[in-house]
N, C-alpha and C positions, 0 to 999 in steps of 0.2 A: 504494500500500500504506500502510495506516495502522499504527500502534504508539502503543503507552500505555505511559505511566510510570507510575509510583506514584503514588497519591494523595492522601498525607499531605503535610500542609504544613507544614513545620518552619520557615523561613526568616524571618528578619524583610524583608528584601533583595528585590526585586522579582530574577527575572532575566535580563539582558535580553542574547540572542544575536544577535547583527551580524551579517550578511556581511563578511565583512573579509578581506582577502587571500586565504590557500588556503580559508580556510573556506565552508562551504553553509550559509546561515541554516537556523533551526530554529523550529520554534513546538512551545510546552506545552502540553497537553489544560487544563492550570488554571494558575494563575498567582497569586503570594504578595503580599499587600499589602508595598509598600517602607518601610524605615522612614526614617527622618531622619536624615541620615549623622551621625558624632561634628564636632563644632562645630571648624573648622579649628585652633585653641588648645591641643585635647585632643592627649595624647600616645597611641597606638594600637597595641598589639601584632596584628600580622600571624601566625597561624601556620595552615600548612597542614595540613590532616587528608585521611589519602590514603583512607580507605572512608569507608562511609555517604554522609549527606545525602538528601535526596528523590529523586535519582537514580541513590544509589549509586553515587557516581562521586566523592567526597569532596566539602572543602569549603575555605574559608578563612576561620577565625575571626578576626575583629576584636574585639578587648578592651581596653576602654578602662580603664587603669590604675587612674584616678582617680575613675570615679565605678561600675565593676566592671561594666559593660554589657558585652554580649557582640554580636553582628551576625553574621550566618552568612550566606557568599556561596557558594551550592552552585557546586558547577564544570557547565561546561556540558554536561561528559558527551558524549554524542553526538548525531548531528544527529534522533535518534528516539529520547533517553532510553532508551537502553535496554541501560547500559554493566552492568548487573548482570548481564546473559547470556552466557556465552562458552561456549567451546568442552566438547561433550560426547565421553566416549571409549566408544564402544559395546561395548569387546573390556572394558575396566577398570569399566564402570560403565554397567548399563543403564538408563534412563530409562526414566516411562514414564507415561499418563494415566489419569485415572477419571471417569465423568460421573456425575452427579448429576443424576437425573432430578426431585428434586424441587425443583432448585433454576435446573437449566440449565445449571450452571455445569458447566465441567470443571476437575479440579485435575491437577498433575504434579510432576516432580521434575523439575531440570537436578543432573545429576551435578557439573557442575563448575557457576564461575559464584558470583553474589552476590559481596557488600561484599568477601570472604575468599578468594573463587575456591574453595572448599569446598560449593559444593553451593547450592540453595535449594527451595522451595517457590513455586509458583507458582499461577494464576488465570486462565482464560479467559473470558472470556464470549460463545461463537459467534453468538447472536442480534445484540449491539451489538458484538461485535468489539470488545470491553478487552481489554488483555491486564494483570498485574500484579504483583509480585513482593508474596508475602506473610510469608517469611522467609528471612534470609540465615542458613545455617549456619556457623557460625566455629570448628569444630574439638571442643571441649568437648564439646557439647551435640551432636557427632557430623559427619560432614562425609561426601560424596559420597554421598548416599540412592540409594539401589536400588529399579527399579521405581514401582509409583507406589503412594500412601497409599492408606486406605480409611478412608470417612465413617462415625464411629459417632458416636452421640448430638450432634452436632455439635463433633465432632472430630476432625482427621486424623490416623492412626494408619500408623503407617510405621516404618523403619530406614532406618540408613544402615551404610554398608561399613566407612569409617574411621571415627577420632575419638573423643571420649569421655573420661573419664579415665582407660581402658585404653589410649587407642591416642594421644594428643598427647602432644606432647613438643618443647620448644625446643632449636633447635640453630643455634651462628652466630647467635644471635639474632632468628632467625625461627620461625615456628612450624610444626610439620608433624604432618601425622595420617596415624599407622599404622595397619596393620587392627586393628581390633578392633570399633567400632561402637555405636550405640545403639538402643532402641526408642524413638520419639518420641510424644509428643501434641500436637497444636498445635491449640488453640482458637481458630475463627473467629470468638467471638463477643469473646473477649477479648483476639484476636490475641499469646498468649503461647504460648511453647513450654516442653515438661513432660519432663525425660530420666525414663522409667518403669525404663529397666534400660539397664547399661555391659556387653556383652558383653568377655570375656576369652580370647585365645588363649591361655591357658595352661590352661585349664581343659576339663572333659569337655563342658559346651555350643560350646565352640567360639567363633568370631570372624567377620568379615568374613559379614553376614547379606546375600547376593545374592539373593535371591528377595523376593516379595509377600509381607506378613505376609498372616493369614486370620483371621479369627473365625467359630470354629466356630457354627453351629446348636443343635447337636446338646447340648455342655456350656456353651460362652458361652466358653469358652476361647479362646486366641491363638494361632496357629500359623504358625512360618516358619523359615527351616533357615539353618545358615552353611556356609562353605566351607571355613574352617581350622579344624585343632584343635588343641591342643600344639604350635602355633611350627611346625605342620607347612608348610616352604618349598614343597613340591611339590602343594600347593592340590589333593590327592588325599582327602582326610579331611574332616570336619564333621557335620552333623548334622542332625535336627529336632529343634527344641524345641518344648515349649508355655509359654505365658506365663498364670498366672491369678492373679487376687489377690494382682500383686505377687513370686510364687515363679515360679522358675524350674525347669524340667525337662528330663532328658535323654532323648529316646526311640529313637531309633538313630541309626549312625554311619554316615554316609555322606557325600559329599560332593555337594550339593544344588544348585540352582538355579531361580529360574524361584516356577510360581506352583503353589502345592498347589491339588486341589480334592476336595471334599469330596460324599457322594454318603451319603446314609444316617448309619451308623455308620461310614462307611468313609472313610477321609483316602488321595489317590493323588497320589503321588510321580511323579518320574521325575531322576536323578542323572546326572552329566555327569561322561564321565571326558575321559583326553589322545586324542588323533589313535590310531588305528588299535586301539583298543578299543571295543567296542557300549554302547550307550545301555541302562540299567538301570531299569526301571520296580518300582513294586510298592505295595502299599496297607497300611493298618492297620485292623485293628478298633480302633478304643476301646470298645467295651463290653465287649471281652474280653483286656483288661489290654495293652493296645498290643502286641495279637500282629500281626506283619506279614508277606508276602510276597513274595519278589524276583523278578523276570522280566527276561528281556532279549529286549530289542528290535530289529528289525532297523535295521542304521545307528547309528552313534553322534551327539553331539553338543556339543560343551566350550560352544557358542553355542546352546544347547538351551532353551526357555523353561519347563520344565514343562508341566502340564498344566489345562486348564479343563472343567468342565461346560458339557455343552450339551444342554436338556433332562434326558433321563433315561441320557447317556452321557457319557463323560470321554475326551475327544481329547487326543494330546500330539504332540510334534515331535521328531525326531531332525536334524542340521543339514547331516548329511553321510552318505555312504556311503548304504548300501541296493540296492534289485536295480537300480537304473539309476546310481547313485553322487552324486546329488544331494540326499540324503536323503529322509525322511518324512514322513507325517503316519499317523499310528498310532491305533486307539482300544483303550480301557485296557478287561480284560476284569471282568466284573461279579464283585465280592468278591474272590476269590483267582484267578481263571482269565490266563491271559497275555494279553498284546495283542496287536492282530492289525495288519500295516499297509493303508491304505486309499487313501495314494496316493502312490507313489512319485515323484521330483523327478529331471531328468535332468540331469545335467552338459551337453548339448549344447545347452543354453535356460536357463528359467530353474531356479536350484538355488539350495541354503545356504540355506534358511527360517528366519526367528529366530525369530518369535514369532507368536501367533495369539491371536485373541479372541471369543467370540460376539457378534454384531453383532445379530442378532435372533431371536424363541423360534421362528421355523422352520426352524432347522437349519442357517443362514446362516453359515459362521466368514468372518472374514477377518484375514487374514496380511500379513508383513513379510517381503519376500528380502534377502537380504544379495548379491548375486551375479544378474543377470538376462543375463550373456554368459556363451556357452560357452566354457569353460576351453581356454586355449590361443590366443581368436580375436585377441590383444594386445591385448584393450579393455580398459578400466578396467572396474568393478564399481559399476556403478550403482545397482543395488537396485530395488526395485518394491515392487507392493500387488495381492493374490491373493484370490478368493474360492473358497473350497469351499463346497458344499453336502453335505452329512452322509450324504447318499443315492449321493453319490458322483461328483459332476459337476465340474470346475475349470473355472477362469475369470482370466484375467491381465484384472489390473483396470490397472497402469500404471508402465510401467520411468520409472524416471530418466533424465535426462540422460546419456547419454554422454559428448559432447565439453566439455570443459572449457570454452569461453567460451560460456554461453547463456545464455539469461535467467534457466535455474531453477539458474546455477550452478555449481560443479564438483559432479563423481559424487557421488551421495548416497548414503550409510548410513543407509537404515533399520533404527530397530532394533525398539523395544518397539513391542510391536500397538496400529493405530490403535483410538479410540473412535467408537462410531456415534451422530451427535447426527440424528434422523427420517433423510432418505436424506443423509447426508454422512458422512465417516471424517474426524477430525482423527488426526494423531500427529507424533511429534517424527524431525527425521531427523538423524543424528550428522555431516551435514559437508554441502559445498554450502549458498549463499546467493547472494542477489540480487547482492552488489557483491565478488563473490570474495574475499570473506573466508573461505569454507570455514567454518564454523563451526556448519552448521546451522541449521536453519529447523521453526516450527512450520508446520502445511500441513492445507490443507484438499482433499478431493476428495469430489467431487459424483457419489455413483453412479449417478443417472438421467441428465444431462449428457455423464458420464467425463472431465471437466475438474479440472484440478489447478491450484491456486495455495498464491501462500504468505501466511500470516496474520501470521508476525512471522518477520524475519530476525536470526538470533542476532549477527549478525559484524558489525553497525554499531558504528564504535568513533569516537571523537575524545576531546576531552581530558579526562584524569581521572587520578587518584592521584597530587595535587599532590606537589611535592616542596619548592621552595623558590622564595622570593622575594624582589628589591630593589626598593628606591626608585631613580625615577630623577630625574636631576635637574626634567625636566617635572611632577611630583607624582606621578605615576601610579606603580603597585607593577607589575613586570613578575613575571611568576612560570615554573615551569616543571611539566610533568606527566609522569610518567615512563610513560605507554604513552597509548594513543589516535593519533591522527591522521589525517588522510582519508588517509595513507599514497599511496606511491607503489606501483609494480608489481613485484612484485621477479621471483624466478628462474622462470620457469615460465608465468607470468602469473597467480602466487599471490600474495596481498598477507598478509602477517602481520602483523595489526590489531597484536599488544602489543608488535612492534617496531618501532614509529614513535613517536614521542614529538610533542606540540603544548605553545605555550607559551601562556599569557594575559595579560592586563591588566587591572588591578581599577581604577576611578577612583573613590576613597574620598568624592567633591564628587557625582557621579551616583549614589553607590550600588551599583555595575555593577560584574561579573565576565563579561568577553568576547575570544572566542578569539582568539587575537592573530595567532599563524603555526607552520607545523607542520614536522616533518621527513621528509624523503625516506628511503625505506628504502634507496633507494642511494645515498645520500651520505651522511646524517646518522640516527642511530636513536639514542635512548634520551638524552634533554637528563637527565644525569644531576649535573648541578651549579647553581648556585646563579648566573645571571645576575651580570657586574659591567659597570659602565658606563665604558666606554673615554673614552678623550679625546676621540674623535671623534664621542664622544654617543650609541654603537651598542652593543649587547647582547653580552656574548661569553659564552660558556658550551662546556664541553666535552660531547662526547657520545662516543660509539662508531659507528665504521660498518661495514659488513656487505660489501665488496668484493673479490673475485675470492675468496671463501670465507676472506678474512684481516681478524681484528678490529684494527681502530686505535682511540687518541685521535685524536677530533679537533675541533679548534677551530674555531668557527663564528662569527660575526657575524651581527646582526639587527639592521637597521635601522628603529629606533623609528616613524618616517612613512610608508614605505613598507610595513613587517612581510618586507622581501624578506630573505634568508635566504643567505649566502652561506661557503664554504668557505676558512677561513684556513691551516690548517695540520694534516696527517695527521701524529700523532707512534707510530709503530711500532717496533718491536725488530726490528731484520734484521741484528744481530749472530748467527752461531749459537750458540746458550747449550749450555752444560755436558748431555748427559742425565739425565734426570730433573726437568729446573728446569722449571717449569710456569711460564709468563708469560702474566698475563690483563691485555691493557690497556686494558680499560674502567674508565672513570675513576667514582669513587664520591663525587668530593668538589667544594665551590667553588673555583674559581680565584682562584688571586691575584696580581697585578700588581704587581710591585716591581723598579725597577731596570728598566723597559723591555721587563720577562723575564713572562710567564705560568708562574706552579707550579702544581701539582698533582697526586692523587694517583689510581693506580688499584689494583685489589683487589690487586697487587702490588708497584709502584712510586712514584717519585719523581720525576716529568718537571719539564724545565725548556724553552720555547721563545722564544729571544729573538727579538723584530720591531723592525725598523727605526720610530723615533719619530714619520716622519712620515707613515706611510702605516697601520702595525701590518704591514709583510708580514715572514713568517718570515725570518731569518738563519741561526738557530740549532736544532737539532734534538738535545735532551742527553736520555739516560735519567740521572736524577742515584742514584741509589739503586735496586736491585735486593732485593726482601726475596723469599727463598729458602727452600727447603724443607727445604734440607740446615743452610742456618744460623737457626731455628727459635729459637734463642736471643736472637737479638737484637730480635723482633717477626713476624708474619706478619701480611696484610690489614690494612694501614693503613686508619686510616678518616679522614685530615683531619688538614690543616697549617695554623698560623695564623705569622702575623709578629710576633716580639718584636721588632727594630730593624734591618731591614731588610740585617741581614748573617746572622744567625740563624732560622731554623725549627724550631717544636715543632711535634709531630703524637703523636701516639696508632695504637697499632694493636692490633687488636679480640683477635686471639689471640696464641699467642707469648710468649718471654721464659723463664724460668726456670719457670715455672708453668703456663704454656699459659695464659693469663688477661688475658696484654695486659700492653703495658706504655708508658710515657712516653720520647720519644724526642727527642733535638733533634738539630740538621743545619747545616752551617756552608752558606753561597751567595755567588759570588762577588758583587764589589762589579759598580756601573755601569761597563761598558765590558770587561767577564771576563768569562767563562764557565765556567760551574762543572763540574769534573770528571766525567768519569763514574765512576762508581761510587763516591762521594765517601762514605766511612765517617759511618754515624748516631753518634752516642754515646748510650746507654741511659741516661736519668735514673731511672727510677723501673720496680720488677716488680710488676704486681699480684700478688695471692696467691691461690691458689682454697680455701685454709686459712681463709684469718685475716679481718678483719675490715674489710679496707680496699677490700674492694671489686673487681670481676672482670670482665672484658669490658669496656671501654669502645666505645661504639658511634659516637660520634661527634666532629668535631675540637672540643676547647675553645676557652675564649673569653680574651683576654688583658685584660687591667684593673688599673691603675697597679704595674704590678710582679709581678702574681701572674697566675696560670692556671686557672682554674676550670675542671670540665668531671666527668660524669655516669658513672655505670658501667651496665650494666644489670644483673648481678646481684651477689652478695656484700652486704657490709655484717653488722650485728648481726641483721639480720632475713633476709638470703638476699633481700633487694628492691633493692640496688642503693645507689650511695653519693653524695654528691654532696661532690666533694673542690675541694683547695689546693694549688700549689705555685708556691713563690715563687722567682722564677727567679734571684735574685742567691745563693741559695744552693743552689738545686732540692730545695730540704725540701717535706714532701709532708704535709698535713694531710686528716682526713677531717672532714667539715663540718656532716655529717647523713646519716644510714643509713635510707633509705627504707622502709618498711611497716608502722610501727605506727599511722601516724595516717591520719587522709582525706586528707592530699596525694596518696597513689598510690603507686605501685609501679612497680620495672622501667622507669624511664626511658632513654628513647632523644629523638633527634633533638637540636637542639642547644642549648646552655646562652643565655642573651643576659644585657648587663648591659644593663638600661635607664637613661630618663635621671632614672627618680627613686632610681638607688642599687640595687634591687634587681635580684637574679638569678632571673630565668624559666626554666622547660624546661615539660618534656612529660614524663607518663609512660605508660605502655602497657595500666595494669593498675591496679586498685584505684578508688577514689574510689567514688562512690555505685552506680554502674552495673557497676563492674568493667571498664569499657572505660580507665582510666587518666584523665588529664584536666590542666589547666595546674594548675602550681605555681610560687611564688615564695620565696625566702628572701632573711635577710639577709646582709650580709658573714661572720658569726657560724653561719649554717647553722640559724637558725631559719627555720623551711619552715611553710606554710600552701597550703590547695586557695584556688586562684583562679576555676575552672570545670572543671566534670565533663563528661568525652563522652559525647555517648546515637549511638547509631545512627543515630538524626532530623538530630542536627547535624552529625553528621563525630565520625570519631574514627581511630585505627590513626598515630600521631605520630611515625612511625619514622625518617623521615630528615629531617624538618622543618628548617628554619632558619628561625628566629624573625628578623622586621624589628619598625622601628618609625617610626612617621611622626606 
C-alpha cells in the first residue's frame, strides 16, 4: 500500500529517517535540499513546535541567536507521512467525497484530523494514487466539516459543524470549538481559505450545519440546513437556509441533515428526528415564495443522509425501522405528492443504511450500511457497500470485516456514500485499518472484479507533536513527542495510536531529526516531560501508564546507545483520598534531580522519588503535595517546578488561588539523606488576578536567573495577551515586565521562558505575529520584547508546552 504526504516543501533540513531500534524506516515521495548546519561556535535555540510542518506532524526550530537564521527539522511523523489523519466519528460528524470529472480528482473532508485535530480538506488522485492534505482547519475558520465540498468556479465550497467565531473559545488554555460552524471557500488555485458566513446558535438560522451545502440551478443561490437553533441541547430544531450575495436567510425550521436535492423549482428535504419517531420528508417551491410540504415517511432515521436526484426522480433513506425494521430507501413524490418506499432493509441481514449516491445516469445508486449482521447474532457491525437499481433490483456489493484481526482491520463504519470514478467506488470508512489502529481507511472497490482494498490507512501514527528537548552530554538534542509510536497492543488487540508516545534525536553536525525509541502502551504512554541526563549517561523522563485500568507516574530510563527503554519507578496514590478529591497522576512537567530524589509534577501533584546513587533504583515513593478541589485557594493544576537552592521549590499552577487565575507557589524539600513529608504545606507567594493587570493563567514552570524568577502568563496583562513577569525570590516581590499584544512579538504565550547565554529571555507565543499563529520572542532583563521568528503552518507552529534548549 502506498501513501503520500504533502507536497510543499518548507524545510531547509534534508530528513533523514533510520531504522533504529523500535522504529520501521520510512521513505518521502520528495525530499528537501539540507542546508549547512549553524557553525559549531554558534549559540542555537532549540524549540519544539507540536503542529504543522510538511507532514503535519510538527517540527523543531533551530534559531540561531546571533546571526537570526532559522533551520526547520520536521518531525518524522509516521512511517507513511501521514500523521495529519486521525480518527473520524460517523455518529458526530459525517464525512464525505466528491469527484471531479473534469479534473479526476476526488476531494473530501476528514471530520476530525489535520495540524489541530479539527477537521481538514483533503485530495485524491485514483489514477496515480496521491493522496494529500490540502487544508488543516484550526477552529476559527471552522472545524469538523460535514459531508463533502462542492467545486464551483474553482473553489471548494463546504461547512463545517463547529468553530468559527461563534463557536471557539479557550479554556484551560487550550482551544475548543463549539457548535456553531462556518461556510467555507477554499481556492485551489491559491490554496487559501475564505470564512463566507459564522453561523450562530442563538439565532433563527441556527448552528451546527450537518448536511451538503447545494447550489441551486435554478437562482445560483446556496443551500444547506443546521441542526441546532436557540442553544436548543436536544438537537431536535434547525433549519434550511439559503446563502446568496453574502445575506443570509431563514426558510423553515426543522431539524435537517444529509444532502438537499433539487429537481425543477423544487428543493426536497428529508429531516431526522430521535429513535422511535418517523422520518419526515417534504419539498419547497421557490418560485412560489418558499411555500413547502411535509410528509412522513415510513421508518425513521437520526443516521438518515437526505436525499439525491437520480435522473428525473429524488430517492432518500430512512436508517431504521420500516415494514421489515431495517429501514428504507424511499422515493420523494413529484412537487407536493408523499413518498412512496421502494425497498425495504431487514434486520435479519443486512440493515441501518446511511447514505447513498448516484453512481451513474442509468438508475444505478449505490449505498453505505452501517450494520450488515442480524441484530442479536453477537457480531460486531461491520458495515458494507449496496447497489440498487431505481427499477427496483438490490444487490450487496460487500460486508466488512467481521472478526477483528484481519487484514482489512477491525469492523468498519461506513459512513458517507462512496464516489464512482469509471467502474470503481472510492469512500471513506469511520474505523478499521491495516495495523489496528481503528481509525479508518480510505478504500477503493472495483465493481467489475468485487475486490476491495484500501488506498490510504488513517491510523499510521509514530512521532509527532514534539514537546521538549535536552542536550546530552554526546552533543546530540534528545527530544520527546507527546502521541505517535509504532505503539504496543493494548486491551483487546486495539492499539491506540495517540496513547503511545516516541522520542527523537536531532544531530545538529548531520542536520538530522531521527526516531530514536518509543513507548509501550503497556508500560509507558505519553513521554510527557522534558528528558534529563542521569549520571549514568541514560535518559529519564516521566510518563503515564495505562495498567490494570489505573493511571500512574512513571519513571522510565532510555539508554542513549542502545534507545532500549526500561521501567524505573510506578509513583501512584493508593492512599484512599477524602471523596470528592479527584487525583490525576499524569505528570505535565520536566523532572528534576536534586538531592538523589527525582521531583515532579502532575495535573494534581507534587511527587518526590528517591533512588539509590549507585544504580538510580527506587527507595523512596513520597506524594509531597496534594492540590485539591476543596482547597482551590491555594492553586489547582500545577504546571512546573524549578530549583532555587536545592532545599526550596517554586512552581506555578495554571488555575486556583484567590482569583481562579493561578498563582506562584514555593515548597520546602528535604535535605540529602531525608525525605520529604507527605503532604508537606506549599506556601503561596504570589495570586494572579483575572481583574487587574498583572496577568492570568500561567501555563508553564519558570525559569530561575541570578536571584529572580521569570516566567509567562497566557492571558491578562494591559492588553488581555498575556504578561511576561519578575519575582525576586529574597523578597518574593512580583514585577510585570511586559504585557503582550500591542506589538509583533505575539500574543498568549505559553510553553517555557529560557534565559540564554547572550543575557536574553526567549519564549513562544500562541497567537499574533505576522500569520496569527504566534511565533518566538525575546526580551531584555527590562521586558523590552521584540519578534524573533513568526510560525507559518509550513514550519511548525502550536508552542504550547515547549521547552526551549540551547547548544
Amino acid at each position: 500500500m502506498k501513501i503520500h504526504h504533502i507536497s510543499k516543501t518548507v524545510t531547509a533540513v534534508a530528513l533523514s529517517v533510520l531504522a533504529i531500534a523500535l522504529f520501521t524506516s520510512c521513505s518521502k515521495d520528495d525530499s528537501s535540499s539540507a542546508s549547512t548546519p549553524p557553525p559549531a561556535a554558534s549559540k542555537v535555540l532549540y524549540v519544539p513546535l507540536t503542529y504543522g510542518s510538511d507532514n503535519y506532524a510538527g517540527s523543531i526550530l533551530g534559531f540561531d541567536t546571533a546571526s537570526k537564521q532559522a533551520t526547520i527539522y520536521p518531525m518524522p511523523g509516521n512511517p507513511e507521512n501521514m500523521s495529519a489523519v486521525s480518527s473520524i466519528k460517523p455518529e458526530d460528524a459525517s464525512s464525505g467525497l466528491m469527484y471531479d470529472r473534469d479534473s479526476g480528482l476526488i476531494y473530501g473532508h476528514l471530520a476530525q484530523g489535520g495540524n489541530d485535530g479539527e477537521g481538514a480538506i483533503f485530495e485524491y488522485d485514483p489514477a496515480n494514487d496521491k493522496f494529500r492534505i490540502l487544508y488543516s482547519f484550526a477552529g476559527f475558520e471552522g472545524s469538523y466539516p460535514a459531508y463533502a465540498p462542492i467545486l464551483v468556479n474553482g473553489n471548494l465550497i463546504g461547512v463545517t459543524l463547529h468553530g468559527g467565531k461563534n463557536g471557539t473559545f479557550v479554556h484551560e488554555g487550550e482551544r475548543f470549538s463549539d457548535p456553531a460552524g462556518t461556510i467555507y471557500s477554499y481556492s485551489l488555485a491559491d490554496e487559501n481559505l475564505t470564512v463566507l458566513y459564522d453561523f450562530n446558535c442563538s439565532d433563527a438560522i441556527g448552528c451546527a450545519s450537518h448536511g451538503q451545502i447545494m447550489k441551486s440551478s435554478y437562482n445560483g443561490a446556496y443551500y444547506g440546513s443546521t441542526s441546532i437553533a436557540n442553544n436548543d441541547s436536544s438537537n431536535t430544531t434547525g433549519g434550511l437556509w439559503e446563502f446568496n450575495n453574502g445575506t443570509m436567510k431563514h426558510i423553515i425550521t426543522m431539524s435537517l441533515k444529509g444532502r438537499i436535492a433539487e429537481r425543477g423549482t423544487y428543493l426536497y428535504y428529508s429531516s431526522y428526528k430521535y429513535h422511535g419517531e418517523e422520518l419526515n420528508t417534504g419539498s419547497i417551491d421557490l418560485s412560489k415564495n418558499y411555500t413547502h410540504s411535509q410528509y412522513t415517511a415510513a421508518g425513521h432515521g437520526r443516521l438518515g443522509s437526505g436525499v439525491i436526484r437520480v435522473g428525473d426522480k429524488v430517492f432518500g433513506i430512512a436508517s431504521e425501522d420500516g415494514e421489515l425494521g431495517g429501514g428504507t430507501i424511499i422515493e420523494m413524490g413529484n412537487g407536493n405528492f408523499a413518498p412512496a418506499v421502494r425497498y425495504p432493509f431487514s434486520l435479519g441481514s443486512e440493515h441501518q443504511p446511511l447514505d447513498i449516491l448516484e453512481g451513474d445516469f442509468n438508475g444505478i445508486i449505490y449505498g453505505t450500511l452501517h450494520n450488515s449482521s442480524p441484530r442479536g447474532s453477537g457480531l460486531s457491525d461491520p458495515g458494507g457497500l449496496f447497489q440498487y437499481d431505481v427499477l427496483g433490483s438490490y444487490h450487496s456489493l460487500y460486508t466488512a470485516s467481521i472478526l477483528p484481526l484481519t487484514p482489512t482491520g477491525l469492523s468498519q463504519k461506513f459512513i458517507s456514500a462512496p464516489v464512482k470514478v469509471g467502474t470503481k467506488l472510492y469512500g471513506i470508512s469511520a474505523s478499521g485499518s491495516d495495523d489496528l489502529a481503528n481509525e479508518g481507511v480510505l478504500y477503493e472497490f472495483d465493481i467489475i472484479t468485487q475486490t476491495y482494498s484500501v488506498k490510504v490507512d488513517f491510523g499510521h501514527s509514530s512521532g509527532k507533536h514534539p514537546r521538549a528537548l535536552t542536550k546530552h552530554s554526546n552533543g546530540k538534542i534528545y527530544g520527546t513527542a507527546y502521541h505517535g509510536g509504532l505503539g504496543g497492543v493494548g486491551l483487546g488487540g486495539q492499539r491506540d495510536a495517540e496513547a503511545n508516545a516516541a522520542s527523537f534525536v536531532i544531530d545538529p553536525k548531520a542536520g538530522s531529526i531521527t526516531p530514536f525509541a518509543h513507548s509501550d502502551q503497556q508500560y509507558f504512554a505519553h513521554i510527557a516531560s522534558q528528558f534529563i541526563e542521569g549520571k549514568d549517561g541514560k535518559l529519564y523522563a516521566a510518563t503515564y501508564s495505562r495498567t490494570s485500568s489505573t493511571t500512574f507516574t512513571n519513571i522510565c530510563a532510555i539508554d542513549p546507545d542502545t534507545a532500549v527503554m526500561e521501567e524505573k519507578v510506578l509513583h501512584g496514590v493508593e492512599t484512599p483520598l477524602p471523596p470528592g478529591v479527584f487525583v490525576d497522576t499524569r505528570p505535565n512537567s520536566p523532572l528534576l534531580f536534586i538531592n538523589n530524589k527525582y521531583y515532579g509534577t502532575t495535573k494534581s501533584s507534587i511527587y518526590e522519588v528517591e533512588v539509590d546513587p549507585a544504580d538510580n533504583t527506587p527507595l523512596s515513593n513520597i506524594l509531597v503535595h496534594l492540590f485539591t478541589d476543596t482547597n482551590t485557594s491555594e492553586g489547582r493544576k500545577p504546571r512546573g517546578i524549578i530549583d532555587v537552592n536545592s532545599t526550596m521549590l517554586y512552581g506555578v499552577t495554571e488555575f486556583g488561588g484567590d482569583h481562579d487565575s493561578g498563582v506562584i507557589f514555593k515548597i520546602a524539600i528535604a535535605p540529602e539523606g531525608s525525605v520529604t513529608p507527605t503532604n508537606t504545606p506549599i506556601v503561596k507567594v504570589y495570586d494572579f488576578n483575572t481583574t487587574g493587570t498583572d496577568g492570568m493563567l500561567p501555563s508553564t514552570a519558570p525559569a530561575f536567573h541570578n536571584g529572580f524568577i521569570y516566567g509567562a502568563t497566557l492571558n491578562g496583562g494591559v492588553n488581555d495577551g498575556g504578561v511576561l513577569y519578575r519575582l525576586e525570590v529574597a523578597t518574593d516581590s512580583f514585577t510585570v515586565l511586559h504585557s503582550f499584544g500591542s506589538g509583533d512579538e505575539g500574543s498568549h504565550p505559553r510553553g517555557s521562558v529560557y534565559i540564554a547565554e547572550d543575557g536574553r529571555i526567549y519564549g513562544t507565543t500562541t497567537a499574533g505575529t505576522d500569520n496569527g499563529l504566534g511565533g518566538l520572542y525575546s526580551c531584555n532583563i527590562d521586558g523590552n520584547c521584540i519578534k524573533e521568528y513568526s510560525f507559518t503552518k509550513e514550519s511548525g507552529y502550536g508552542a504550547s508546552y515547549t521547552q526551549i534548549n540551547e547548544l
